[in-house]
C-alpha positions in Angstrom: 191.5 83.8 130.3 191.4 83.3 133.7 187.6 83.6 134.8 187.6 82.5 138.1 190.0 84.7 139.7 192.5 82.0 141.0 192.1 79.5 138.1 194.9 77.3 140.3 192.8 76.9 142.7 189.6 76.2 140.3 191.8 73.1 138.8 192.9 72.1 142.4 189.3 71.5 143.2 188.1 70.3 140.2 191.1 67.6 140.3 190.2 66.6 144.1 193.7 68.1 144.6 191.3 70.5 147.3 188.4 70.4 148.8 185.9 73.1 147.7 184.5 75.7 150.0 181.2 74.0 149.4 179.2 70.6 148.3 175.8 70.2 147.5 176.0 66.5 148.3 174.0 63.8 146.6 171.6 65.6 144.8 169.7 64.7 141.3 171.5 66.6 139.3 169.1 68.0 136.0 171.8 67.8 132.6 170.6 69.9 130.1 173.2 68.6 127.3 172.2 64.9 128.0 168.6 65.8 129.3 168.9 63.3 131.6 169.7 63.1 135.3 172.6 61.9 137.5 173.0 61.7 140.9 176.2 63.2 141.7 177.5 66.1 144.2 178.4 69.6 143.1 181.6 71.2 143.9 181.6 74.7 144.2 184.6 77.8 145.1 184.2 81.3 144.3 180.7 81.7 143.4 181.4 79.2 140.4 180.8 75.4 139.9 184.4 73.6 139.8 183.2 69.6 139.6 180.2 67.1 139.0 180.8 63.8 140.6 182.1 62.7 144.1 183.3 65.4 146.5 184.0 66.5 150.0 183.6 70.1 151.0 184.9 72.4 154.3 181.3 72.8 154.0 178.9 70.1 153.1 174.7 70.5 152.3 172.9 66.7 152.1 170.4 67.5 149.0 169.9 63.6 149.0 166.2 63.0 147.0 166.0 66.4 145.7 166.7 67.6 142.1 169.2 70.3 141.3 168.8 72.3 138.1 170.1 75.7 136.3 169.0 78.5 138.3 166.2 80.0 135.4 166.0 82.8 133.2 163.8 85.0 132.2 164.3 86.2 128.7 162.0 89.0 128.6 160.1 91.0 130.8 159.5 94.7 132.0 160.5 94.8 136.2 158.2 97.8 135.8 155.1 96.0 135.2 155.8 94.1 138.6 154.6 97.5 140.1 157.5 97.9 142.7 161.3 99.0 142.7 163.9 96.0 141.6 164.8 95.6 145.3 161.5 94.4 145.6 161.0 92.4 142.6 163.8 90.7 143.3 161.9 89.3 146.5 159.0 88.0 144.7 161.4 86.0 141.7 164.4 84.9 143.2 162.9 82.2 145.6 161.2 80.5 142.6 164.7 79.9 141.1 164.8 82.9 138.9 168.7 84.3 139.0 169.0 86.4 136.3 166.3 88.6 133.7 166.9 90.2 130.6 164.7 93.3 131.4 163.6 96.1 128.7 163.2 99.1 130.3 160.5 100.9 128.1 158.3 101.3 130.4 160.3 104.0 133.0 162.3 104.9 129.4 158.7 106.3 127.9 157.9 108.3 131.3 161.7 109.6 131.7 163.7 108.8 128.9 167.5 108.4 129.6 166.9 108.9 133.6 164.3 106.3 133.7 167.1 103.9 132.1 169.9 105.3 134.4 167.2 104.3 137.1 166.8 101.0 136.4 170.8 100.5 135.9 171.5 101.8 139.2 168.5 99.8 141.6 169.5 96.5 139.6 173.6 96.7 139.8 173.4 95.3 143.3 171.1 92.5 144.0 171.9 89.5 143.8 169.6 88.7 141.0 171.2 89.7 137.8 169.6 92.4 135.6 170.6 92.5 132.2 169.2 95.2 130.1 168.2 95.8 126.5 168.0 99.3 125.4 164.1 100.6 124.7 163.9 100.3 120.8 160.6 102.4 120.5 160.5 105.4 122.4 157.4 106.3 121.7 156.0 103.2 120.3 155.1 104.7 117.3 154.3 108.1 116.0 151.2 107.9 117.3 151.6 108.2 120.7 152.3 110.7 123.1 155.3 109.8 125.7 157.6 111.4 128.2 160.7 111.2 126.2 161.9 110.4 122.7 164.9 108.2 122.2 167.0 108.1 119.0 170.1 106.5 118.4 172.6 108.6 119.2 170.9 108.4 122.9 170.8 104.4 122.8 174.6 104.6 121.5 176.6 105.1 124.8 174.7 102.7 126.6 176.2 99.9 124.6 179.5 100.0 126.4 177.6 98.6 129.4 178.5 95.1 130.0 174.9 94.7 131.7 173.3 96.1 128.1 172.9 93.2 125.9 171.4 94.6 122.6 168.5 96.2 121.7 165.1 95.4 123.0 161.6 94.4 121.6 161.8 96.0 118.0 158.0 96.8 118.0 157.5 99.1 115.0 157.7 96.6 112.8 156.0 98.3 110.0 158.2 100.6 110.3 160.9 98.3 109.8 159.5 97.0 107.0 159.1 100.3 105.6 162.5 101.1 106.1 162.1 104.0 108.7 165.5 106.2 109.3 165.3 106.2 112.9 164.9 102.1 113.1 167.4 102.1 110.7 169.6 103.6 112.3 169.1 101.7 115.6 169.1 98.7 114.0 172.5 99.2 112.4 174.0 100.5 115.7 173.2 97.4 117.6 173.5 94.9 114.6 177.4 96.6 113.7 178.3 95.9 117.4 177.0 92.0 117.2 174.5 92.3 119.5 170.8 90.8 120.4 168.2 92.4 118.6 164.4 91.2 119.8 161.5 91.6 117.6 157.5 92.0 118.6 155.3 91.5 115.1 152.3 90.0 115.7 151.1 88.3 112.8 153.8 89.8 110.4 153.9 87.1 107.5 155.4 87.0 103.8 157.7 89.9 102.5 157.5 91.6 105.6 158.7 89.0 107.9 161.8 88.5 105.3 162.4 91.9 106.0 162.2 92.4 109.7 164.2 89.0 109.8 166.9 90.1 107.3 167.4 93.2 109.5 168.7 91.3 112.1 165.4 91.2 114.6 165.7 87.5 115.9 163.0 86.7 118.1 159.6 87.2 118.7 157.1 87.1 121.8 154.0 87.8 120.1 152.8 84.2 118.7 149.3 83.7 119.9 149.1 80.5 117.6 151.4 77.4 116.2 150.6 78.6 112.5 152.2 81.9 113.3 155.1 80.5 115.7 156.3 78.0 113.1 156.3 80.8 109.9 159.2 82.7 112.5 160.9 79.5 113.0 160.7 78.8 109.3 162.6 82.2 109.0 165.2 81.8 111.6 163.6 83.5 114.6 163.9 81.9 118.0 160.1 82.3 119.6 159.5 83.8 123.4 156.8 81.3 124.8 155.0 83.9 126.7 152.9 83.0 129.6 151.8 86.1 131.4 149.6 87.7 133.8 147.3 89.1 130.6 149.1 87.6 127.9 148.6 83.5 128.0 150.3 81.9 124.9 151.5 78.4 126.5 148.2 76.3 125.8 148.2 77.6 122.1 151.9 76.9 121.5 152.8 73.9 123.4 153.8 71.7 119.8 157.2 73.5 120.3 158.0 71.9 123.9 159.0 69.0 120.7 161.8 68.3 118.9 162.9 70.4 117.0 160.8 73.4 117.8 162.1 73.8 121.0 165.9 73.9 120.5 164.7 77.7 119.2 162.6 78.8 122.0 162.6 80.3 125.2 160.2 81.1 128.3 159.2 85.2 129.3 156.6 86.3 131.2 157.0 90.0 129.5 154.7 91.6 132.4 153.6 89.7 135.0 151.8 91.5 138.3 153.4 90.9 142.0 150.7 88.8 143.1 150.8 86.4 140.5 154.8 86.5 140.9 154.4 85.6 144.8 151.7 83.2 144.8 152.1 81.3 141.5 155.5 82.1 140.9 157.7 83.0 137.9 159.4 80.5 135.4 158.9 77.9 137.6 155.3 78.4 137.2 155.8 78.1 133.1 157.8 75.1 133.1 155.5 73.6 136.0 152.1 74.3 134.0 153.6 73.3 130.8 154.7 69.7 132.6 151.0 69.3 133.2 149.8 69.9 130.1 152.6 66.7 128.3 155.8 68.4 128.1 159.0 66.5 128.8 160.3 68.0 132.1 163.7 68.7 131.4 163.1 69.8 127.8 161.1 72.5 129.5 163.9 73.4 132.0 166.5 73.8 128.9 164.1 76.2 127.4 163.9 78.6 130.6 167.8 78.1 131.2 170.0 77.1 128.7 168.2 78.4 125.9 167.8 81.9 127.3 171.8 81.9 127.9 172.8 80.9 125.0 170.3 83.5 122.4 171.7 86.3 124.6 175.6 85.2 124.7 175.5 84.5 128.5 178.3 81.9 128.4 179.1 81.7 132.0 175.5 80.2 133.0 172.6 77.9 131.7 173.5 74.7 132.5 175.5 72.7 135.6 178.6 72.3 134.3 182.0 73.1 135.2 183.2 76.3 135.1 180.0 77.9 134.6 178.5 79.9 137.8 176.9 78.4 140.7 173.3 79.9 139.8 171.1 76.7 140.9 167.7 75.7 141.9 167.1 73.0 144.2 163.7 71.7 143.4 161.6 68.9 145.2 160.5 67.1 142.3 160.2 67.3 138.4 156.5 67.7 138.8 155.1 70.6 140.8 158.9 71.9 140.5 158.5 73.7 143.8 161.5 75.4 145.0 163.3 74.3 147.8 165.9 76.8 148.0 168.2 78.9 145.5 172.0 79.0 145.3 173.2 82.4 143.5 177.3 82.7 142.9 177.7 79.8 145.4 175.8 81.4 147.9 172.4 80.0 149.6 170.0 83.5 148.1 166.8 82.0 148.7 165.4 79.5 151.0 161.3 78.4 151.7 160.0 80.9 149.5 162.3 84.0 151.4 165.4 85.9 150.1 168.0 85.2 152.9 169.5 88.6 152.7 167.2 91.9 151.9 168.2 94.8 150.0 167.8 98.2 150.9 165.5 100.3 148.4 167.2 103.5 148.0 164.4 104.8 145.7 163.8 107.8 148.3 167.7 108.8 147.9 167.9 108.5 144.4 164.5 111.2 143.9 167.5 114.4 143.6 169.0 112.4 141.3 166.3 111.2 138.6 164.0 113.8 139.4 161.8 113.0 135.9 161.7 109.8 137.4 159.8 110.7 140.6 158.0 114.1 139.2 156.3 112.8 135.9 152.5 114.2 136.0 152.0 117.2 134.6 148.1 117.1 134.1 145.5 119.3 135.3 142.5 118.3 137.4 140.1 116.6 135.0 136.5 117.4 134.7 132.9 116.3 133.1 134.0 118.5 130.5 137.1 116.7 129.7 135.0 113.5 129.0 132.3 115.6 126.3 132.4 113.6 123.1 130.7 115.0 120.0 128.1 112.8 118.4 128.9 112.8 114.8 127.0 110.2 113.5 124.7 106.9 114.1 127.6 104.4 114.9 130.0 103.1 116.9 133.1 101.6 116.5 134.1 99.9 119.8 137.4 98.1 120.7 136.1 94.4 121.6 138.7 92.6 123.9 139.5 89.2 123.4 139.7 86.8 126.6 143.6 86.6 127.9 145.5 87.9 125.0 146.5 91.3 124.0 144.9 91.4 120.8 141.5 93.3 120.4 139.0 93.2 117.4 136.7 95.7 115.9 133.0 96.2 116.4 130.7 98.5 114.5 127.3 99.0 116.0 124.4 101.2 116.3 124.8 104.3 118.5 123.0 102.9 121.6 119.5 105.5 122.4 119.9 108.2 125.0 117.8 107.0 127.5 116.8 108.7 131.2 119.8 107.2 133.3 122.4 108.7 130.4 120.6 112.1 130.7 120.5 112.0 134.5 124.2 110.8 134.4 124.3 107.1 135.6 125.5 106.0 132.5 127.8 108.1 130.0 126.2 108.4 126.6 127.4 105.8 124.4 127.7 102.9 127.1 125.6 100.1 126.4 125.4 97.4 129.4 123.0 95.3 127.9 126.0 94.8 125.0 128.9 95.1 127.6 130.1 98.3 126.4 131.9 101.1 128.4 133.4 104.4 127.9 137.1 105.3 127.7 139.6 108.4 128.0 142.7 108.3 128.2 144.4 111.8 129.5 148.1 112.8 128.4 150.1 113.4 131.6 153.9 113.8 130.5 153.9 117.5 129.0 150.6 118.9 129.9 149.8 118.9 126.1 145.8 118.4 127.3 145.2 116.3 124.9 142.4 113.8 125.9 141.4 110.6 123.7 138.1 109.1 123.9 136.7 106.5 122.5 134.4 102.7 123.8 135.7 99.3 125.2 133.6 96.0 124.9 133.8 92.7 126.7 135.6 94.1 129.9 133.1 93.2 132.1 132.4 96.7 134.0 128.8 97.3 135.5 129.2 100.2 137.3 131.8 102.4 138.5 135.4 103.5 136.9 138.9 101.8 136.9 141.9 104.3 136.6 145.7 103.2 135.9 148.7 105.1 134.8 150.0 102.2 134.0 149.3 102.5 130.1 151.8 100.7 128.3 154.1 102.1 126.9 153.1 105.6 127.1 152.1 105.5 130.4 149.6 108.3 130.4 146.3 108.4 132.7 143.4 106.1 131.2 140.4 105.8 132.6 137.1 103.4 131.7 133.8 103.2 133.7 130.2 103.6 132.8 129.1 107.2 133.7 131.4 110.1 133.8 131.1 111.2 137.4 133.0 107.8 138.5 135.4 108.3 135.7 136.2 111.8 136.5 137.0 110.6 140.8 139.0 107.8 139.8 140.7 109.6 137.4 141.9 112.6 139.7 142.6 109.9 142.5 145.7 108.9 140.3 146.6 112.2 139.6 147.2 113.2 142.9 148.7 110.1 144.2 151.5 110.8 141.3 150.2 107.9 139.5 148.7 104.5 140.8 145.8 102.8 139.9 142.1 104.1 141.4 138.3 102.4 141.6 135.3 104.9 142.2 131.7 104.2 142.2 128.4 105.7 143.0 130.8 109.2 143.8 133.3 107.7 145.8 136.7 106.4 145.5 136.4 103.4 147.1 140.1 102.2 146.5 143.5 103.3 145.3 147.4 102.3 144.9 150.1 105.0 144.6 152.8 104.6 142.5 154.8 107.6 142.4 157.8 106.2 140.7 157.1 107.4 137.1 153.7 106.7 137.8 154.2 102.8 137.4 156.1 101.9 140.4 156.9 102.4 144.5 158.9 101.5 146.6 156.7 99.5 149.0 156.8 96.0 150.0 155.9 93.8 147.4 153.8 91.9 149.6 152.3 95.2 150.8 151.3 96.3 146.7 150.2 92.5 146.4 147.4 92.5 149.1 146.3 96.2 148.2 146.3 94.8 144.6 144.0 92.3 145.6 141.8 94.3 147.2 141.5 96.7 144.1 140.8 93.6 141.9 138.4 92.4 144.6 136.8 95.6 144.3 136.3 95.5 140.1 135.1 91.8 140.4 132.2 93.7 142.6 131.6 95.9 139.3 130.8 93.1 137.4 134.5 92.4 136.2 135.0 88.8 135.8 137.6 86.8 137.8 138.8 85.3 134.5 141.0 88.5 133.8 143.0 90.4 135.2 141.1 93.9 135.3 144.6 96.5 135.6 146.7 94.4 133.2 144.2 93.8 131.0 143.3 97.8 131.4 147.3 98.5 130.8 147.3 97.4 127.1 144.3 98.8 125.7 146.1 101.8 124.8 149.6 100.2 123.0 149.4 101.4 119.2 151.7 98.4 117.8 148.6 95.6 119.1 146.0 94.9 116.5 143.3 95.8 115.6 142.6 98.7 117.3 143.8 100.6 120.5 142.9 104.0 122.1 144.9 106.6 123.5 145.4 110.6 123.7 145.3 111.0 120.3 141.4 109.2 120.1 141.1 105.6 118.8 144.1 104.0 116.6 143.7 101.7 113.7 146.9 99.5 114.5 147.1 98.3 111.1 146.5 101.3 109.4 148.3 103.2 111.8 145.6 106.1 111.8 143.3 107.9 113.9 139.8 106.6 113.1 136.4 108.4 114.8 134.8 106.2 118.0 131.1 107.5 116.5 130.8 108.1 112.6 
């Protein structure tokens, strides 16, 4: 097979027979098969790498003293969480020596269904960091959750014929699995029959159950919070995502498998990571840097956010510097801070101090005719006090308790807090308890203008005063809101709404900041640098209400309401008992 496209003139300049277009001269080159390193230059013609050893080039670069390694991979994350169009993501991951991401699209799939995919496929084919897709396994999540779209398997099916489509993604009913579900069955089979990559998401799923989620071909897993849980998946074949995120932290907790022989089976993912922390602390890089500090071997961490990520998804023509594989290389300054120096992408210099070298244009504005779901996706009326009413039925309360940087979230039954003058004179909603760090929460359906409204109480966010809005509510993606009287919540609320989705603060009856995001009510197509400082701002502005700096207040906010999380969640159906999978009263 000839994969170069004159495989002649590959051999010619492998041999020394030619020189090559271009060497990278003297540089330490990283070997991920030897995990050592050699000093050595890198031949490269036609975007892929010809020879490794003593070369002369029409065109030579002196990277004498600095390392060269794989250009990294990220095996799982949503672009969407990133908050901007792929043009712009791009920008904030390429210069850290990211070149290629295996992206699951459920977040724009939930809000528009097969046009939110198309979407995605069309704003990534032309960067030049490569988007690889894997098709939304849970649309909706679960049954229990109101989304844009619905997608089965016959609409997943055609999508498969994509080179860019590598399987299916993050299988994350895995209850449903278990129980044998027709649906999951049947997407399961489709993928699985066509030898494809199927990725699993079952926190704490043990015993009989993990047999059968392994045994239906889901291979992987991103949800470990601890070692105990990580090395039951190994035990059963799974390769484990080490996820280090901007709400979702699982390095500390799982760093045992940077050894051998944990870590021939794992990867590095960020899963959803905001553009701010993207810019300033960067992407892989930043995973393989931070786990370097805390005792793993350097280039053990690099093979697990290159080579290992290539080879679970079947990407043979990258991963490692070797011949005949592409030209996708970072060119780092040491193997300590791993700060980028500059990022070679098909043989071509695509990033250089911390810039892409050549821009792309965001055609989100030209594509609106064609995905119109995609940029008209709130259908919700103003809301009002009304909308926020909850009926007292009894003397307790059963609040959502968060736990400090992960995604999990435990139970906690406690009195019904006394009505007192400030909740009758509206400065605080009834049912928020400061003193115990408890606020309210709604969470408005905006996809079909069912008017469906779920309320229900969050502990341990932090909030004083005021109200944080976000439509970015994974993976539904409807309108939640959380503050501590209902006048805030109701401002901040219909600040989203008319923006066409975003994230809003409002306190003592103002909005005092906001953040459009009009694209399916999760994305837009401004600078990334321009939705990093307004970002900052807003997150400035929560700190202010009491929010601590220690979490992120929107991403933290985005997961509240996912249904597939234990123990319990809340969205427009009221508050969900994950493991139950019912609807269960916020006051009984």
């Amino acid at each position: 097979m000839d994969l170069y496209g004159d495989l002649r003139k590959m051999m010619d300049v492998a041999s020394g027979r030619r020189k090559a277009s271009l060497v990278l001269k003297g540089g330490t080159v990283v070997n991920v098969f030897t995990e050592k390193t050699e000093v050595a230059d890198i031949a490269i013609e036609d975007g892929y790498i010809a020879g490794i050893g003593d070369y002369e080039g029409e065109h030579n670069v002196d990277l004498s003293g600095r390392y060269i390694c794989p250009g990294f991979i990220d095996g799982h994350i949503h672009i969407e969480s990133a908050m901007v169009s792929p043009p712009e993501f791009e920008k904030a991951v390429l210069p850290h020596g990211t070149t290629a991401v295996i992206a699951d699209p459920h977040e724009i799939g939930n809000v528009a269904g097969c046009q939110g995919i198309d979407y995605m496929l069309e704003t990534t084919k032309d960067l030049d960091l490569d988007v690889f897709i894997m098709m939304p396994s849970c649309v909706p999540a679960t049954a229990l959750d109101e989304s844009g779209a619905v997608l089965g398997p016959e609409d997943l099916k055609p999508y498969y014929d994509n080179p860019r489509v590598l399987g299916l993604a993050e299988v994350m009913n895995s209850l449903g699995v278990v129980a044998g579900m027709d649906d999951l069955m049947g997407k399961l089979s489709d993928a699985g029959s066509r030898g494809m990559v199927i990725d699993g998401h079952a926190p704490f799923l043990e015993g009989n159950g993990l047999n059968a989620y392994v045994c239906a071909g889901v291979l992987s897993d991103h949800e470990c919070s601890g070692i105990d849980e990580a090395l039951k998946k190994l035990g059963r074949g799974q390769y484990i995502m080490i996820r280090e995120g901007t709400a979702a932290r699982n390095l500390e907790a799982l760093m045992p498998l940077f050894a051998a022989p944990y870590y021939e089976r794992c990867m590095l993912v960020t899963d959803d990571k905001h553009p701010g922390d993207l810019i300033s602390m960067g992407h892989i890089d930043y995973i393989i840097r931070k786990a370097v500090s805390l005792g793993a071997d350097p280039i053990k961490a690099i093979k697990m956010g290159t080579l290992h990520s290539a080879r679970y998804f079947g990407l043979k023509d990258r991963g490692a510097v070797m011949p005949g594989l592409r030209a996708d290389l970072a060119v780092l300054e040491d193997l300590k801070d791993f700060r980028v120096l500059a990022v070679y992408k098909d043989g071509k210099l695509a990033a250089e101090k911390g810039v892409c070298i050549q821009e792309k244009e965001d055609k989100s504005r030209e594509l609106a005719s064609a995905f119109p779901r995609v940029f008209d996706s709130f259908h919700l009326d103003e809301s009002t006090l009304k909308d926020l009413e909850l009926e007292k039925k009894g003397t307790m309360q059963r609040v959502i308790q968060f736990k400090p940087h992960e995604l999990l979230t435990q139970e906690r039954i406690l009195p019904w807090p006394d009505d007192d003058t400030a909740a009758a004179q509206g400065h605080r909603a009834q049912g928020v308890d400061l003193n115990e760090d408890i606020v309210k929460a709604a969470v408005f359906e905006r996809h079909l203008h069912t008017g469906h409204t779920g309320i229900g109480f969050i502990g341990g966010y932090g909030l004083k005063k005021g109200a944080v809005a976000t439509s970015v509510a994974h993976d539904s993606h409807n309108l939640i809101v959380i503050g501590t009287n209902d006048r805030d919540m109701v401002l901040a609320a219909n600040a989203v709404r008319k923006n066409k989705g975003g994230l809003a603060v409002a306190v003592d009856g103002q909005v005092t900041g906001e953040l459009a995001l009009p694209i399916g009510g999760i994305m837009t197509q401004a600078s990334v640098y321009e939705v990093e400082s307004q970002l900052e701002k807003l997150k400035e502005q929560t700190r202010k209400l009491g929010i601590s700096e220690d979490i992120d207040a929107f991403m933290t906010l985005a997961f509240v309401s996912l249904p597939v999380i234990p123990k319990l969640r809340i969205n427009s159906y009221g508050v969900i008992d994950v493991d139950r999978q019912e609807v269960v009263e916020a006051v009984f």
